[in-house]
C-alpha positions in Angstrom: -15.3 -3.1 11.4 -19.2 -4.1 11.6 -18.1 -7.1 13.7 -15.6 -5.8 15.4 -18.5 -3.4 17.4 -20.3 -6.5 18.7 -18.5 -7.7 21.9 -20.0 -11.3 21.1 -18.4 -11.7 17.9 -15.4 -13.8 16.8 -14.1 -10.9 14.7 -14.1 -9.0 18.1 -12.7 -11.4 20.2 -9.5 -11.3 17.5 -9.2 -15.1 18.2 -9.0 -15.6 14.4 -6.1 -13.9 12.2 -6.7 -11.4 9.2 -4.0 -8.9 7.4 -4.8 -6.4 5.3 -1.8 -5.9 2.8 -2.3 -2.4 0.7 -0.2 -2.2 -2.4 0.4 1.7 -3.2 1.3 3.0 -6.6 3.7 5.5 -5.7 2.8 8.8 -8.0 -0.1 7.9 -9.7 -1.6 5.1 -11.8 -4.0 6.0 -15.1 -7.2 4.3 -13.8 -8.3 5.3 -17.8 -5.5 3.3 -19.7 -5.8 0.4 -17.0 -9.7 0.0 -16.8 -10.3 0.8 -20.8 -14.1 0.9 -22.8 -14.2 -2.0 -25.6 -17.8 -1.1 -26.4 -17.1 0.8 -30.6 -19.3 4.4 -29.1 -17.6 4.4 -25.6 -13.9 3.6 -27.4 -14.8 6.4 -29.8 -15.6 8.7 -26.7 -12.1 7.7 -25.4 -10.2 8.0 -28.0 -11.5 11.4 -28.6 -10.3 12.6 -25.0 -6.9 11.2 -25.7 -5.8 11.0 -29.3 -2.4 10.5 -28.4 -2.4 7.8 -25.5 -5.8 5.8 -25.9 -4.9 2.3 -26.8 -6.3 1.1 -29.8 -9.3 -1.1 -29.9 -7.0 -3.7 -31.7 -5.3 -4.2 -29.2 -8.0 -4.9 -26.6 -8.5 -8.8 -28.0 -10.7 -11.4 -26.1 -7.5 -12.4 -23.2 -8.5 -8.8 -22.1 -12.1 -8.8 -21.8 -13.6 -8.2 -18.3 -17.4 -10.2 -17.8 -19.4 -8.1 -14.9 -21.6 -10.3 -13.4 -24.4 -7.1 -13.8 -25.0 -5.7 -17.1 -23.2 -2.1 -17.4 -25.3 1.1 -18.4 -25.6 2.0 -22.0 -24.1 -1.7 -22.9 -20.9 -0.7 -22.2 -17.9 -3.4 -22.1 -14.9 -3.2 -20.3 -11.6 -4.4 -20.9 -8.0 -4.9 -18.7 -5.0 -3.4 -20.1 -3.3 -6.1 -22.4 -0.2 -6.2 -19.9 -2.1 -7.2 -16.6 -3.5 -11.3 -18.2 -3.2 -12.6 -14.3 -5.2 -9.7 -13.2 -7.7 -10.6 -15.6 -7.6 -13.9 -15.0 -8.4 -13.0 -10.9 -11.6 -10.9 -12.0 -12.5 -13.5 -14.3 -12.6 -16.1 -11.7 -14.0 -13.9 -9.3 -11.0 -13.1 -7.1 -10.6 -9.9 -8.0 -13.0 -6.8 -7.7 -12.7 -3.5 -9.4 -14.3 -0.6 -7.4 -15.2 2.0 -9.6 -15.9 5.9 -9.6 -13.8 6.6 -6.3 -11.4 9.4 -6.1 -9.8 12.3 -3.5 -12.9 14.8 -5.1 -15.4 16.4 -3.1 -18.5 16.4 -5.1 -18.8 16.6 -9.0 -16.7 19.4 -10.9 -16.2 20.4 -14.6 -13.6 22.3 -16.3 -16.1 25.5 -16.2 -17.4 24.8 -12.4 -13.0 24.7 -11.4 -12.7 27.8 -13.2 -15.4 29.7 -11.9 -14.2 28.4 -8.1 -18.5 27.5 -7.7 -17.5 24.2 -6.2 -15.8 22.2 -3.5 -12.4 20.7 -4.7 -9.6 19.2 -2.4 -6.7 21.5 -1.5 -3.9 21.7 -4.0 -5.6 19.9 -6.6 -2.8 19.1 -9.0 -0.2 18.4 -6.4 -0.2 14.7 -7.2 1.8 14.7 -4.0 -0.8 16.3 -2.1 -3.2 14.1 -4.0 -1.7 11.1 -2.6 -2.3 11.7 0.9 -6.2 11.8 0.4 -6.4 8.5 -1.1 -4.2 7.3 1.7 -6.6 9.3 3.8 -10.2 9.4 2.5 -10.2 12.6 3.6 -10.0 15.1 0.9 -11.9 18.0 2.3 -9.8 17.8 5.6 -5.5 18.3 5.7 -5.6 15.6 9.3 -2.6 13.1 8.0 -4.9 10.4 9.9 -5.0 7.4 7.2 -7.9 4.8 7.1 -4.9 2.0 7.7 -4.2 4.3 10.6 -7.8 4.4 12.1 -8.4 0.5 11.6 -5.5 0.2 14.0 -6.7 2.8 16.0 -10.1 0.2 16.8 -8.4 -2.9 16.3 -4.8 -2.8 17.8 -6.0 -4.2 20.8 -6.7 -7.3 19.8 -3.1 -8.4 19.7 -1.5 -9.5 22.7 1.6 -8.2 22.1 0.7 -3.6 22.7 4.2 -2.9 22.3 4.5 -3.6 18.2 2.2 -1.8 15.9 -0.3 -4.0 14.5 0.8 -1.3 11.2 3.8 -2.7 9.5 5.3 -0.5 7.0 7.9 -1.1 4.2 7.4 2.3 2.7 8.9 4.3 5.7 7.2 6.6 7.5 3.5 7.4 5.9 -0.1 8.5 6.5 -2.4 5.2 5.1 -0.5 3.8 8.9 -0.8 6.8 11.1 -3.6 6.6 13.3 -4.4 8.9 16.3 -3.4 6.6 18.6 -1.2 4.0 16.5 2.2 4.4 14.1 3.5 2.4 11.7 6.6 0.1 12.9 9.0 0.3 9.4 11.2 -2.5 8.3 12.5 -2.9 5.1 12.6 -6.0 2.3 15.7 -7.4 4.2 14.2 -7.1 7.7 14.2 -4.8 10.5 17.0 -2.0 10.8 19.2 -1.9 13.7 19.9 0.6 15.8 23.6 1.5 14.2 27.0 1.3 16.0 25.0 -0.9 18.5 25.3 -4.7 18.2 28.5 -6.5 17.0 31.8 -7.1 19.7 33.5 -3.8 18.3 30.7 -2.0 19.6 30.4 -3.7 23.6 31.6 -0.2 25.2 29.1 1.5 22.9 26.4 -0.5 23.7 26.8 -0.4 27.3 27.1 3.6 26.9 24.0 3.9 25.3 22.5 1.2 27.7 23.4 3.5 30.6 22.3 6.3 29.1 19.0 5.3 28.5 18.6 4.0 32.0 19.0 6.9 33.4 16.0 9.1 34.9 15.6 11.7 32.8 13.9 14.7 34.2 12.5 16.5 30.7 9.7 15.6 29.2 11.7 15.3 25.9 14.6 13.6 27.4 12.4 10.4 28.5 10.4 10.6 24.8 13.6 10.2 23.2 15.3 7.4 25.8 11.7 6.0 25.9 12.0 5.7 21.8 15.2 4.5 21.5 14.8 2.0 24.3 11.4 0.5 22.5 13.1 0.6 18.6 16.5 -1.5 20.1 13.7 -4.3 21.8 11.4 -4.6 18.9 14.2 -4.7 16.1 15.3 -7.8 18.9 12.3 -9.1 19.1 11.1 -8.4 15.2 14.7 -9.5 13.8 14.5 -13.0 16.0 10.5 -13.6 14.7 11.2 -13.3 10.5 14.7 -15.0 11.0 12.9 -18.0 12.2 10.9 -18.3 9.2 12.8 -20.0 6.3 13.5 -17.5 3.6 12.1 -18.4 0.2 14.0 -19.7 -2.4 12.3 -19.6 -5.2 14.1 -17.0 -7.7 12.2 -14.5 -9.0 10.5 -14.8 -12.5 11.9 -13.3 -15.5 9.0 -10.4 -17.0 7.5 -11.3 -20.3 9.6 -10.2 -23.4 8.7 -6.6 -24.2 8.8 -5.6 -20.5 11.8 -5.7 -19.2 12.2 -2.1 -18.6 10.4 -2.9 -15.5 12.4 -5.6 -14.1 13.6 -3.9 -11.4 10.9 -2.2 -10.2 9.0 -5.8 -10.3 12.0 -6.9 -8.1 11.7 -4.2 -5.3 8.2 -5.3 -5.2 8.6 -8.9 -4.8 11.2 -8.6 -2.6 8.7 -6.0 0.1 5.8 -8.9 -0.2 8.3 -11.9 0.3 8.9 -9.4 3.4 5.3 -9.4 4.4 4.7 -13.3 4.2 7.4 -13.6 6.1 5.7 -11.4 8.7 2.6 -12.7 8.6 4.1 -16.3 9.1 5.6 -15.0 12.3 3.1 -13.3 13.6 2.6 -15.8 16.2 6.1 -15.3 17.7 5.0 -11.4 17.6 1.9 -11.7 19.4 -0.5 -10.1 16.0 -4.0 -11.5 15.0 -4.3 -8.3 13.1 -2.1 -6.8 10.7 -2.1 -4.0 8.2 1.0 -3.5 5.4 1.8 -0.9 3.4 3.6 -1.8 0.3 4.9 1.0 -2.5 5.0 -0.2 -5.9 7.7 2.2 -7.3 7.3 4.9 -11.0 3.9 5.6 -11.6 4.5 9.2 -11.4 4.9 8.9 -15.4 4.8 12.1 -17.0 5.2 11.2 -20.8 6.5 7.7 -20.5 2.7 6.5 -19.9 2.2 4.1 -22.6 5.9 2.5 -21.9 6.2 2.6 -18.1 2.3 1.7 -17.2 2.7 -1.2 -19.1 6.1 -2.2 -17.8 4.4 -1.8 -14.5 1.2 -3.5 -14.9 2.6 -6.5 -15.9 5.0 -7.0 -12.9 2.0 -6.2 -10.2 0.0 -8.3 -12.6 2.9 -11.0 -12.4 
């Protein structure tokens, strides 16, 4: 965003390609069960705050251990939940970052400062629905659905050539992270864009040339033409979007087969590699769509846990870890 301010710049220019791809877990990862104190007095602190679902310090052996390049306060040692090795194994190698103490709050607040209402806290603070639009946001002391995927776009659209397909690329629906002011999120799914239904296909011909007609017409309300105008513009980039990716060969590797001991979260591994086959398939197309910049949105699926925690976070761990 620096570079992108100086006219001179490469980044600027967008003559170079970069994509952001932003892997949400949908409902609500335990940042404290997946980033977890090995150090005997902070593991003690830990397990004290939550007798029933810290893990134990057994189980955090040496294939866990996380080496920060800068020593931590108080000697305090880190480890990666057990279920999450290639995760490790990225941080380890210095491919990886973990940005810590970041969160939807306002400014600092205890039990005792919540109760007493003496501080700033984000609306509906134990919505975890509500709580997942600030993150998507960064905006927790403001309700604008304008997401920081959403205002990249907003600087950086521009610098594809093609203005008619959102440089935000969505296989999570409609959402805020890809709603700027100016720019929306274009949705496709793992199988590739949707068609317009009842539209293509030789049963449909007098259909087709309906709707065709209809939305050449000149409408005279200002609603009229958004619609036609919408419809017109979802039938030419599902063309245009469906004739890119099926250009690309599609993979053919099959999908791996999660460790013994999590395989309750097979199929939420397979959803997931399925929407990033999706977005490599984009991104090797992107020259047929005219993008130098990209932003995906991709849900990982049940991390609203509730008291499955210890079962589902590691089932789901290991398949984003995988």
């Amino acid at each position: 965003l620096q570079a992108a301010a100086l006219d001179s710049s490469t980044v600027a220019k967008g003559t170079d390609y970069k994509a952001l791809v932003c892997i949400f877990l949908d409902g609500g990862n335990d940042n404290v069960n997946t980033i977890i104190p090995r150090d005997a007095a902070t593991h003690a602190q830990y397990t004290t705050a939550r007798p029933n679902l810290a893990l134990p310090i057994g189980d955090l052996v040496a294939g866990t251990h996380l080496t920060p390049n800068t020593a931590q306060s108080g000697g305090r040692q880190y480890a990666l939940n057990p279920a999450a090795p290639e995760l490790r194994g990225l941080f380890e190698s210095g491919r990886a970052a973990i940005v810590a103490n970041v969160g939807p709050l306002i400014e600092p607040v205890t039990r005792s400062d919540y109760q007493s209402g003496s501080v700033l806290v984000p609306p509906q603070l134990f919505s975890h629905s509500d709580q997942q639009v600030f993150w998507q946001t960064s905006r927790p002391d403001s309700t604008e659905k304008i997401g920081w995927g959403g205002r990249l776009a907003d600087l950086l659209q521009s610098q594809n050539t093609n203005d008619q397909l959102s440089m935000n690329l969505s296989l999570a629906g409609n959402n805020v992270f890809l709603s700027g002011t100016t720019v929306q999120p274009y949705s496709i799914d793992q199988n590739g864009a949707t068609q317009r239904s009842g539209y293509y296909g030789g049963s449909n011909t007098a259909r087709r040339n309906a709707i065709d007609a209809l939305l050449g017409l000149s409408h005279g309300h200002v609603l009229e033409r958004a619609v036609s105008g919408i419809q017109r513009r979802s039938i030419d980039l599902y063309e245009l979007v469906d004739g890119a990716i099926g250009a690309v060969p599609a993979f053919t590797t099959p999908i791996p087969t999660l460790a013994a001991g999590y395989e309750g979260g097979q199929e939420n591994y397979n959803r997931l590699v399925g929407r990033l086959r999706m977005v490599a398939r984009l991104i090797a197309a992107r020259g047929a769509l005219g993008q130098r910049r990209q932003v995906f949105f991709v849900p990982m699926d049940n991390y609203d846990f509730h008291d499955r925690l210890l079962s589902d976070q590691a089932n789901n761990l290991h398949g984003l870890s995988k």
